[in-house]
N, C-alpha and C positions, 0 to 999 in steps of 0.2 A: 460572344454576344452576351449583352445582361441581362438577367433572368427579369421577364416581367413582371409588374403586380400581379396577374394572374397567373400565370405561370410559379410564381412563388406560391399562391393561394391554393391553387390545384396539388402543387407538389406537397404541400402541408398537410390537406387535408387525406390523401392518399397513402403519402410515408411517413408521416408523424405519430405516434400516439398520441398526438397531444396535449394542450392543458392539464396542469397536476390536478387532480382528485377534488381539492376543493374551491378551486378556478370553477372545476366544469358543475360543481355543484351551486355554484354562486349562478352561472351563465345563465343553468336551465330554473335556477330560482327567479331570476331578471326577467324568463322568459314566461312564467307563470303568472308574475307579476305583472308586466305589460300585457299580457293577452286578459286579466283580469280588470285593471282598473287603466287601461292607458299609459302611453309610454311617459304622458305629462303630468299624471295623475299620481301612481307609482311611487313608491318614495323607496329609499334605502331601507327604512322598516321593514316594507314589505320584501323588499328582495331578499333581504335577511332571515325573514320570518320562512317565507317560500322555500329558500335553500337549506334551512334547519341549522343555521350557522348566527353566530351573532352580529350583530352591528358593526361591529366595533371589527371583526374579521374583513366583513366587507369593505369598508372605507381602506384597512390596511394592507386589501389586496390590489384595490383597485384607486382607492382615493377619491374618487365625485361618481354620482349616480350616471353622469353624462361618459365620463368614460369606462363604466360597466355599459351602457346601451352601444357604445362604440365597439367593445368587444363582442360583441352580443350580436351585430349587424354585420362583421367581419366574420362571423365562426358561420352564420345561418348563410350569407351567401358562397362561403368556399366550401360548405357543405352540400350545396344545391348545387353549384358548377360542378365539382367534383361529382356527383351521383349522375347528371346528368351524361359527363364526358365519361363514365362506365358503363352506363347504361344507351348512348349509342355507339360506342366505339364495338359492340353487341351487336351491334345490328350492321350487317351485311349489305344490305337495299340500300343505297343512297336518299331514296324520294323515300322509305320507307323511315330514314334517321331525320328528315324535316317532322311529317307529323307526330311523331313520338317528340319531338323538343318540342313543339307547340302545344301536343297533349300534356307532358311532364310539365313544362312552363306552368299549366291553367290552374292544373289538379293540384300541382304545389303549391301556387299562391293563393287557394281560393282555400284552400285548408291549414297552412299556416297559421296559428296562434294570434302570430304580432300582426299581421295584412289580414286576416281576418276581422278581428278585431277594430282594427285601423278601415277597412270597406265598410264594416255593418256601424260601428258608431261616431269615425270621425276621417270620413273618406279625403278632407281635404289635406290631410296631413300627410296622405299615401305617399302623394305625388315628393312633398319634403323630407319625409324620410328616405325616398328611392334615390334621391338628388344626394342624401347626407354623404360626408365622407370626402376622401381624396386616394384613389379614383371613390367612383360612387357606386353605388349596386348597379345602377343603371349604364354605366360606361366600363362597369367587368361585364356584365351581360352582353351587351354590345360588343366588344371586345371576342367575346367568347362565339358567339353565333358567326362574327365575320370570322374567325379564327374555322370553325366547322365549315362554313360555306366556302370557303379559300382552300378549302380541303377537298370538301365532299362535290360542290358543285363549279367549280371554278370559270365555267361558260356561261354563270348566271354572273359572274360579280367582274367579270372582265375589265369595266373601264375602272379608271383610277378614282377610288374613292368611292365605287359603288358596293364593296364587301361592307361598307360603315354603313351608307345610306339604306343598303337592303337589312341589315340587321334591326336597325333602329327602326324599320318598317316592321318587321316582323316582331322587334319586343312593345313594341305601341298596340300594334291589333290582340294582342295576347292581351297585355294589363288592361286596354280599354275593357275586355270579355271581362274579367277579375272587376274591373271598379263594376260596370253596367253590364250584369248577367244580363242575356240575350232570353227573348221574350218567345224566340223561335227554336231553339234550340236547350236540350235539358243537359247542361252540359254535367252535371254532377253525374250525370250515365255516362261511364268511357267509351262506353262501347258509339253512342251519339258523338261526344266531343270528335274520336277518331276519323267518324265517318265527315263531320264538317272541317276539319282540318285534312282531309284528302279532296275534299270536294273546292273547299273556298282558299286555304294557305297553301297547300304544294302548288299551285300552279303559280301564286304569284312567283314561285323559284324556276319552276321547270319551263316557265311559259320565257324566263329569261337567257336561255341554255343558247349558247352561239354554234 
């Protein structure tokens, strides 16, 4: 069978060392850079300037500022899928590996550089950056959560096509908390987030268990 984009992405980020030395110095320069002045705003100066490398290095590793942000959007989500698919495959509970991916989902994007950044000064971009790409962040995440609940829960996603639609359920009420923090809940306290992801997310799973 072919390996998938995600499944290639995970295997990357797990058994790869990675990007040479000054790729990854350029990345996390890009990354300074967009969580500073916008990913629109941002210029190849700056990525340069950020990474401690030249201009001129940059263009000849990568070529346009557009596809450094492309590399850049590729390495941060198989870095998040990967930590996430280690840090439940850890966890024994099944109902206890939902809220821990809703907790990690929140706490990771509300603190993230680039979606920080992108929520506090130019939130309607969120949503086009999450779309960018082919697949997009947004249909590896999807992917990945129907992949854990075809696993973990498989009496919640029973009919045909509902491993997709529950996921895509469960990555919307996470980003929506990320664009519009909740006025009732502090979620920046894990130990609160936790508690409202066992109370208001696991049951939309468990409440679906045949």
């Amino acid at each position: 069978m072919a390996e998938t984009t995600l499944e290639r992405l995970l295997r990357a980020a797990r058994d790869s060392p990675g990007t040479d030395a000054t790729d990854e110095r350029i990345l996390d320069g890009a990354l300074s850079a967009v969580a500073a002045y916008g990913p629109a705003r941002a210029t190849m100066d700056d990525i340069a300037e950020a990474a401690g490398v030249g201009r001129a290095t940059v263009f000849r590793r990568f070529g346009a500022k557009e596809a450094v942000l492309s590399r850049l959007r590729e390495r941060e989500v198989s870095r998040f899928l990967a930590e996430a698919d280690r840090r439940l495959d850890a966890i024994p509970d099944m109902a206890e590996r939902v809220v821990e991916a809703f907790t990690l989902c929140v706490r990771t994007a509300r603190r993230h550089p680039w979606l920080e950044r992108l929520v506090r000064t130019e939130p309607q971009h969120l949503v086009e950056l999450l779309r960018q790409g082919d697949p997009s962040p947004l249909t590896l995440a999807r992917e990945f959560v129907a992949s854990r609940l075809r696993e973990d829960h498989p009496g919640a996603v029973a009919g045909p096509g509902a491993d997709q639609r529950l996921a895509e359920l469960l990555i919307r009420l996470a980003f929506a908390y990320v664009m519009f923090p909740s006025e009732l809940v502090d979620f920046d306290d894990r130990r609160r987030l936790r508690a409202f992801a066992t109370e208001m997310i696991l049951p939309v799973v468990t409440g679906r268990m045949t």
